[in-house]
N, C-alpha and C positions, 0 to 999 in steps of 0.2 A: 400534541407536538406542533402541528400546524400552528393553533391559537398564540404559540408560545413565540415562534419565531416571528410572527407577525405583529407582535408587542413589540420584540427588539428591533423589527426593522420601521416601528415608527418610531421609537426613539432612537434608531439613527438617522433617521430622514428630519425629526426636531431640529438636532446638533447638525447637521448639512447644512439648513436652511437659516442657521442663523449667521451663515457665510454671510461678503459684503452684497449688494444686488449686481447682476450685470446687465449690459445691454441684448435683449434680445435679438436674431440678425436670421438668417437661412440656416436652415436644419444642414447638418451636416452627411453626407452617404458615405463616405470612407474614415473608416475608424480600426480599432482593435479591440478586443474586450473581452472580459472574464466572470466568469460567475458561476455561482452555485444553488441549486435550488432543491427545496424539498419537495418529494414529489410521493402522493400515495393514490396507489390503483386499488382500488377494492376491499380497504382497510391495510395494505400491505407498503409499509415503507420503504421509501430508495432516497438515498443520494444522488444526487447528478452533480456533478461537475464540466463546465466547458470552458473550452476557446474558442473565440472565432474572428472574423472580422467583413468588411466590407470596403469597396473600390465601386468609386461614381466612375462610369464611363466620360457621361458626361451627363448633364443639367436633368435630362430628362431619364436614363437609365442606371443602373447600378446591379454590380453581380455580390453576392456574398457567402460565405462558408465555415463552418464550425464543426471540430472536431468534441467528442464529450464521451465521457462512461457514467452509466447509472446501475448504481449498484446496491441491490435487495440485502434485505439482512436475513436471506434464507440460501446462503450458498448458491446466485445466482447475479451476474453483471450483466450487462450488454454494454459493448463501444456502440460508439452511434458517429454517423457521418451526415451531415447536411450541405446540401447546395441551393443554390436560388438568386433568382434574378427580379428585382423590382422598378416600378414605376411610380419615382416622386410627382405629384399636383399641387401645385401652389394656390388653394383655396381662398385664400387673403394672406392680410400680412403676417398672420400670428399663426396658421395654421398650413400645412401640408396633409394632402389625403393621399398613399400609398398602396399601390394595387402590388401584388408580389405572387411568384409562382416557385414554391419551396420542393424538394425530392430530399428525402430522409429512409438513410439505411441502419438497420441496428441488427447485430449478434450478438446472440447469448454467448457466455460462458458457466458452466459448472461442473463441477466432479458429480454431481449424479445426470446421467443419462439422459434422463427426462425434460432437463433444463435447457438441455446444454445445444448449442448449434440449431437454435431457432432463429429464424430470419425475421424481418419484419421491415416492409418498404413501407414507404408513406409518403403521398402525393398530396400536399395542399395549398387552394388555392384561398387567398384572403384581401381584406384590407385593414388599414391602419391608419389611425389617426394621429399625426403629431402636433401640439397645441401647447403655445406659450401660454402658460397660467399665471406667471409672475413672469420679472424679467429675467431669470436663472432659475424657474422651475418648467417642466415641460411633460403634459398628461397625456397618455395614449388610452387607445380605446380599439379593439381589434375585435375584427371578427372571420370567423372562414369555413370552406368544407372541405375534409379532409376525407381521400380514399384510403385503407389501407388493409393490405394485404400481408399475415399471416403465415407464413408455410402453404401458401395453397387455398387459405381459408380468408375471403377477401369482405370487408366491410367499407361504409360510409358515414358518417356524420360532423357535426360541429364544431367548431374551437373557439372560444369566448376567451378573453384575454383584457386587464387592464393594469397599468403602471403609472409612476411618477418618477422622473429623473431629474435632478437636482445635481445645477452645473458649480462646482466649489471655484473652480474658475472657465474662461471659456473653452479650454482644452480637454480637462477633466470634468466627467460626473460620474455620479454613482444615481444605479436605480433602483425598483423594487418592481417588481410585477406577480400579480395572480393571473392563475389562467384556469379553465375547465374543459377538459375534451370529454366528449360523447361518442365517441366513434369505439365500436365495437361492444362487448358481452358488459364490459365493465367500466366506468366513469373516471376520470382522470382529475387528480386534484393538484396543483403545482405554484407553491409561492418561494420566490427567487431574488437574489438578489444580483450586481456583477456592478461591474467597475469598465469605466470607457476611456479610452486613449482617443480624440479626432483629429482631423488632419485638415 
């Protein structure tokens, strides 16, 4: 399934890019945005869907937040809620480096028992890379460690992440990203796609 979505989203990112070019200029921190991604834990598929968006305070910080639910095909969802506040760096002209400190909550829901009203905080810290590769295409490259706690039951580990966003004009783009988390008993696999509103 993964393979499969990730063929359709190069050839939506072909048809993007054959937009006109634009000028590239400063990364943007206040937006809106939506998207969906495939996400499989341990051979076990979900959906996720969110929303979210982000507000520059000013030049140098920015707070951001997304609402989402990921939902198993074994009679089991979780809502999920994120917050988090970052710090853009102007590395030269084509790039920004991104220090960020995220807090994510998620409950289950399911009619068996067992599923159902499990918690799950998640505390990570990361950076990000923002990089003009063309003049309306822009490559990220992410990395972080993330704590997270379970019901009680608390772990550690990795987030590795990379994308392409492809500006159709300077207000609009769509992107695609993969990511892998390591943190806990079992591996996380997640390719996504969402759509951006800037400001």
């Amino acid at each position: 399934m993964l393979n499969k979505k990730m063929l359709l989203l190069a050839t939506g990112f072909a048809s993007a890019m054959s937009a006109g070019p634009l000028f590239a200029k400063d990364f943007s921190y206040t937006y809106v945005e939506a998207g969906f991604a495939d996400v499989e834990v341990d051979n076990n598929d979900a959906d996720e869907f969110y929303a979210g968006g982000s507000l520059a305070l000013d030049r140098n910080i920015f707070v951001r937040g997304s609402l989402g639910n990921l939902d198993f095909n074994r009679n089991q969802e979780f809502d999920t809620v994120s917050i988090g506040v970052g710090h853009p760096m102007k590395m030269s002209d084509r790039t920004d480096l991104v220090a960020s400190l995220d807090y994510s909550f998620a409950e289950s829901e399911s009619t068996n028992s067992a599923l159902d009203d499990i918690d799950i905080d998640t505390l990570t810290g990361g950076v990000m890379s923002r990089t003009w590769l063309t003049n309306n295409i822009e490559g990220n490259l992410s990395a972080g460690l993330a704590y997270q706690d379970v019901d009680g039951d608390s772990d550690a580990g990795a987030v590795l992440g990379a994308g392409l966003r492809v500006y159709i004009v300077p207000q609009f783009s769509v992107a695609g990203k993969i990511s892998r988390s390591f943190v806990g008993d079992y591996d996380t696999d997640s390719v996504g796609i969402n759509a951006r509103l800037q400001f």
